[in-house]
C-alpha positions as CSV (number, residue, x, y, z in Angstrom):
1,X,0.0,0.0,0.0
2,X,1.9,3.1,-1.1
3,X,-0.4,6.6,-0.2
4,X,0.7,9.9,-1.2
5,X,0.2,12.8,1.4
6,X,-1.3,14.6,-1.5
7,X,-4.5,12.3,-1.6
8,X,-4.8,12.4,2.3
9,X,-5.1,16.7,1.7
10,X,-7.2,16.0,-1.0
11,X,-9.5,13.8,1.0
12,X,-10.1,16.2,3.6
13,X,-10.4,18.6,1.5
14,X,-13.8,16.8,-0.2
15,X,-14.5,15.4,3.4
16,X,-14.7,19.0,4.8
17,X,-16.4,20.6,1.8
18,X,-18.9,17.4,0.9
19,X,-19.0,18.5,-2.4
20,X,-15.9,18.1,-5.4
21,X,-16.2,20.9,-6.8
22,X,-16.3,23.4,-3.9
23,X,-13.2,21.3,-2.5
24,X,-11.4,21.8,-6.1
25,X,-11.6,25.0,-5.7
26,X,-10.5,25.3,-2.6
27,X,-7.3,23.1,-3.3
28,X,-6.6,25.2,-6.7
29,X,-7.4,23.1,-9.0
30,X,-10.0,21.9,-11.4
31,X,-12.5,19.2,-10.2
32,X,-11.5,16.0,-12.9
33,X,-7.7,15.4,-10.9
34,X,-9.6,15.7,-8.1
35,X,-11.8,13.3,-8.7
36,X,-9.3,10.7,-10.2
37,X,-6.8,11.4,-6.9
38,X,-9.6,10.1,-4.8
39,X,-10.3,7.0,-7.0
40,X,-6.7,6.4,-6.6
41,X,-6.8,6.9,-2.6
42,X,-9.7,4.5,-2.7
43,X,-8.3,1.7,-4.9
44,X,-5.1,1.9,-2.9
45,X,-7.0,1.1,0.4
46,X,-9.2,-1.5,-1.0
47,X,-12.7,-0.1,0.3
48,X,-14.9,3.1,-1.2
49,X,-14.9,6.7,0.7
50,X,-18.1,8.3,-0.3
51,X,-21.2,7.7,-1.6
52,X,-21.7,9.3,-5.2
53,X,-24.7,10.3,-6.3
54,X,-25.6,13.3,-9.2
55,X,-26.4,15.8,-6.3
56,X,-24.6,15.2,-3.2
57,X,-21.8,12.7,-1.6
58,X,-21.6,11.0,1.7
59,X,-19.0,9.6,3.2
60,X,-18.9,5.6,4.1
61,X,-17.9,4.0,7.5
62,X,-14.5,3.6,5.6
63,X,-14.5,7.4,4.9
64,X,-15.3,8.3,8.3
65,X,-13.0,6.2,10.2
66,X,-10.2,7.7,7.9
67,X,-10.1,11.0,8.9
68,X,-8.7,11.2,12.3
69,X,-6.1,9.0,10.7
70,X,-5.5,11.4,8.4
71,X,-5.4,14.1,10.3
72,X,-3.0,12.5,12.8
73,X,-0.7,12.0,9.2
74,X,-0.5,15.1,8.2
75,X,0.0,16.9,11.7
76,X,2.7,14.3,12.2
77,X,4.5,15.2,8.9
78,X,4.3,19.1,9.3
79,X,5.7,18.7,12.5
80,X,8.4,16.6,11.3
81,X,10.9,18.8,10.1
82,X,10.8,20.7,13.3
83,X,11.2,17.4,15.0
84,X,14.2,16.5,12.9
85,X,16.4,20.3,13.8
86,X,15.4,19.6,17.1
87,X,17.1,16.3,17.2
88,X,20.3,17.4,15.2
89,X,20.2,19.9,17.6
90,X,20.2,17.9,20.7
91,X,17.3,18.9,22.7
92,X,15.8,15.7,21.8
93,X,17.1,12.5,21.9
94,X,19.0,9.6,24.0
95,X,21.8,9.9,26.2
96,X,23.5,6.7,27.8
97,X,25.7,7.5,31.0
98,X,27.9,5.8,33.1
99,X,29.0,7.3,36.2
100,X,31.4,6.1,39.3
101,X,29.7,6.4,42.8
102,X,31.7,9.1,43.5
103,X,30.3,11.1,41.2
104,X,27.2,10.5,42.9
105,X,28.6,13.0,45.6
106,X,29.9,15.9,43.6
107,X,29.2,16.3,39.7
108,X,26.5,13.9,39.0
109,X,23.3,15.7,40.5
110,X,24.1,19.5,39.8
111,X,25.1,18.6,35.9
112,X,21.9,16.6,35.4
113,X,19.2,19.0,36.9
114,X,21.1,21.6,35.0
115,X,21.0,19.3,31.5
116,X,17.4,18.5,32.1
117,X,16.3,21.5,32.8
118,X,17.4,22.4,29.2
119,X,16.5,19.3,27.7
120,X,13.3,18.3,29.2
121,X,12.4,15.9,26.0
122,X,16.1,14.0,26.2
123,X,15.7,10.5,27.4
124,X,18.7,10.0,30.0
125,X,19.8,6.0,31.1
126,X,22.4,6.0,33.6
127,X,24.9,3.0,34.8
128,X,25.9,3.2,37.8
129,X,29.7,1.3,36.9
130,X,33.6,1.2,38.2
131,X,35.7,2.8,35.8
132,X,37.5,-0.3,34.3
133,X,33.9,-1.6,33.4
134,X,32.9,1.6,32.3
135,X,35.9,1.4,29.6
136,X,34.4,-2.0,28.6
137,X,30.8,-0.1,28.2
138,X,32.7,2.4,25.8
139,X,34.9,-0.1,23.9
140,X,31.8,-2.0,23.1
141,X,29.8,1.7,22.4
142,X,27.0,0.4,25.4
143,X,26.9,3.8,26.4
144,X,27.5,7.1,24.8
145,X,29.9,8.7,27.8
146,X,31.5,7.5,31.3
147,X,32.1,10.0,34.5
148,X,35.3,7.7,35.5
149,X,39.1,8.2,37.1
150,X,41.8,8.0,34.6
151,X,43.8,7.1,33.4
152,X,42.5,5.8,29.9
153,X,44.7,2.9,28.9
154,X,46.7,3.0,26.1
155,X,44.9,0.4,23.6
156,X,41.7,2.3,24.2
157,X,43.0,6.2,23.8
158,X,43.0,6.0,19.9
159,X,39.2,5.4,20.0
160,X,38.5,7.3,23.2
161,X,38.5,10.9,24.2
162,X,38.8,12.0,27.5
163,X,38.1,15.7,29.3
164,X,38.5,16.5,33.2
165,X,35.8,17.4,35.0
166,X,37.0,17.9,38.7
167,X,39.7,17.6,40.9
168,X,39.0,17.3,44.5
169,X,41.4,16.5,47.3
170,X,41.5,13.6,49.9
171,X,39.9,13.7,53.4
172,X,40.1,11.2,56.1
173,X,37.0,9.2,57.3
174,X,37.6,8.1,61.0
175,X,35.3,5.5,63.2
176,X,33.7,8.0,65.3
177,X,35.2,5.9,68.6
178,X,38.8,6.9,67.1
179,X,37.5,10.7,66.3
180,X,38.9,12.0,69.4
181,X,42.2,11.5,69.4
182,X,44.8,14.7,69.1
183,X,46.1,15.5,66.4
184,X,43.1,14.1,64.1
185,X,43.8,15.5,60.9
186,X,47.4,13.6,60.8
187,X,47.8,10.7,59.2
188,X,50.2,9.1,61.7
189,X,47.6,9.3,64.4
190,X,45.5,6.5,63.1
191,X,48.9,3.9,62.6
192,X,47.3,1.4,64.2
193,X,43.8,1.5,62.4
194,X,43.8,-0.8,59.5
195,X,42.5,0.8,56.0
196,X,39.7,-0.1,53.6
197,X,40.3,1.1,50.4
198,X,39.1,0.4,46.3
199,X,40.7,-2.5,44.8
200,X,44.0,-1.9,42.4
201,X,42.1,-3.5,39.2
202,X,38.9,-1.5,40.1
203,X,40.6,1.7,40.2
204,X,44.6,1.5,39.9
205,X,45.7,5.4,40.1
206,X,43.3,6.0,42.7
207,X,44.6,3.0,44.7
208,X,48.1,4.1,44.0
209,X,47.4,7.6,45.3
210,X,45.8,6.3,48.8
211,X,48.6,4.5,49.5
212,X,51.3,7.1,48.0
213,X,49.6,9.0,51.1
214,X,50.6,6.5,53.5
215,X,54.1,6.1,52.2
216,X,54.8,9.7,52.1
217,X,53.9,9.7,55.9
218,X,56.3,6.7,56.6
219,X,53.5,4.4,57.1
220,X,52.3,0.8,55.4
221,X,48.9,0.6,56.3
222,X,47.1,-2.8,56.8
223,X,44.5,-3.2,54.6
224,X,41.7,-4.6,56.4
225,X,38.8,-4.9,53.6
226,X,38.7,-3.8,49.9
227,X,35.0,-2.1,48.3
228,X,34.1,-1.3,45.3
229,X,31.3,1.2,46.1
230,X,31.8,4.1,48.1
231,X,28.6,3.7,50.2
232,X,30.3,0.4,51.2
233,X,33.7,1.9,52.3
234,X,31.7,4.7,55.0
235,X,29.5,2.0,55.8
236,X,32.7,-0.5,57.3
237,X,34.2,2.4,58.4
238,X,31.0,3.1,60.2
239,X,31.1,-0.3,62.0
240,X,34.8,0.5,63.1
241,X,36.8,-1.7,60.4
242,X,38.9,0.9,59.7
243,X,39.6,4.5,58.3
244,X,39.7,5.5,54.3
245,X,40.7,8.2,52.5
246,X,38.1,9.1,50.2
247,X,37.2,12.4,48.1
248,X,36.4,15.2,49.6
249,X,32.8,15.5,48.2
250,X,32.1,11.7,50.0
251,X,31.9,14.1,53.1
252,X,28.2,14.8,51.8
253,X,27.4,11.1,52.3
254,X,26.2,11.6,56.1
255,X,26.5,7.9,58.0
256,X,26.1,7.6,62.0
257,X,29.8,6.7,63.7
258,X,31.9,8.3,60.8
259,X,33.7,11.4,61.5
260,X,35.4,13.5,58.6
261,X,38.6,15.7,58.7
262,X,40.5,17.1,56.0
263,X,44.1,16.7,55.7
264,X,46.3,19.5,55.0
265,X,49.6,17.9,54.6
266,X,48.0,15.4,51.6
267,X,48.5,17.0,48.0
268,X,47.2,14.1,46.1
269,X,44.3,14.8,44.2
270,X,41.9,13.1,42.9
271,X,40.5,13.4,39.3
272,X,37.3,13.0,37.8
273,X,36.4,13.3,33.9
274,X,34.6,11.9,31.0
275,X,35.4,10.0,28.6
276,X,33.4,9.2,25.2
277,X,34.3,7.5,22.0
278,X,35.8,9.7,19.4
279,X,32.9,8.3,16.7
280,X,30.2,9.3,18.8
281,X,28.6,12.0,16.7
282,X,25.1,12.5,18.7
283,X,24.1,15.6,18.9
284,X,22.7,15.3,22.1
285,X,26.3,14.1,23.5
286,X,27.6,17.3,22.5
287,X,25.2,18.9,24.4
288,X,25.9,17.5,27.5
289,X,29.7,17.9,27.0
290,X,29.2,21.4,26.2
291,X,27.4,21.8,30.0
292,X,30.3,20.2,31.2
293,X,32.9,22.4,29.5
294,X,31.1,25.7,30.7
């Protein structure tokens, strides 16, 4: 079945009018095409539209029954091209995001309320996912961008690129019991306390930082338990495991018996970007990476 928009405006046209030769007229044009346009429409859908007779038309339960169809047609296709720039130009659309729990506690929330609130029509799936499966995600293009640490490994920077986001420093969480101790915001204080930290493969240069922290204060930490969420980390800390050094923006995740203090004599950062594949040419993408650039 192949109809041309041009019989559908024709249709109404005679629907709206009852009478050929009024809607003729009104279409600009003379009555015979008319006529024969409709007898087309007709043979094309298999069942007759209106009742001839040599004074007056009617329309047939096949007539009547197509014009909210038709209607719904041709509103669809006038909106269409507007439809289409809106899409090229990103405000509607998909976007497929992977983030890091950290990023729960500091970029995440403020970029996305400000993205929606510009792109109310965008569709936006998020994936909660550790960096090194969030480079998987990317590799196999399961989602469009990744809020992850870096580094970006070698095989996968050719097809990858990569922009910071933030850099935030390291604070100490401390079992509450342990929070009154003196000197609390030196590391050497809490010797004794073993540490829960991310595991290497999960994230290796944030791993290496934590315990650079250690070494740099002339201690080798016991590592008591390993986590790969960030909720899970405060929440052993809160039963007394241990301590952690964790981003500063973690400090917004509140638990009972955990006790925050920032550490002045730590330089190490850490760092947060995103990184997307270098094919990825969706206009809504760009959008979001335009937010995150200003």
């Amino acid at each position: 079945m192949n109809i041309e928009l041009r019989q559908l405006r024709y249709f109404l046209a005679v629907a709206e009018e009852m009478h050929f030769g009024r809607a003729a007229t009104k279409l600009h044009m003379t009555q015979p095409p008319l006529s024969q346009a409709i007898q087309a429409l007709e043979l094309t859908i298999g069942a007759q539209l209106f009742i001839r007779t040599t004074r007056s038309i009617a329309l047939t339960a096949a007539g009547s029954a197509l014009i909210p169809e038709a209607k719904k047609i041709l509103q669809q296709t006038k909106a269409l091209p507007q439809l289409v720039q809106r899409a090229a130009s990103g405000e509607v659309g998909n976007l497929s995001l992977a983030f890091i729990s950290i990023a729960d506690y500091s970029i995440l929330p403020p970029f996305l309320r400000q993205f929606r609130h510009h792109h109310k029509e965008v569709r936006i799936e998020l994936r909660e996912a550790t960096s090194n499966v969030q480079l998987e995600l990317l590799e196999k293009s399961e989602v469009d961008a990744g809020l992850l640490i870096p580094p970006i490994p070698p095989k996968l920077s050719a097809i990858l690129n990569y922009q910071k986001v933030l850099s935030e420093p390291l604070i100490l969480a401390v079992p509450e019991a342990y929070s009154t101790r003196k000197n609390a915001q030196v590391l050497s204080t809490y010797a004794d306390l073993a540490l829960i930290i991310f595991p290497r493969k999960i994230a290796p240069s944030l791993h290496d930082s934590i315990l650079a922290c250690f070494r740099a204060a002339g201690l080798t930490p016991a590592i008591a338990q390993e986590a790969i969420q960030m909720q899970t980390i405060i929440g052993l800390v809160s039963a007394g495991m241990g301590i952690a050094l964790v981003p500063q923006s973690v400090s917004n995740l509140i638990r009972p018996g955990v006790v925050y203090y920032t550490m002045p004599s730590l330089k190490v950062r850490v760092e947060i970007g995103i990184a997307w594949r270098k094919e990825n040419s969706s206009p809504v993408l760009k959008s979001f990476l335009d937010l995150l650039k200003n």
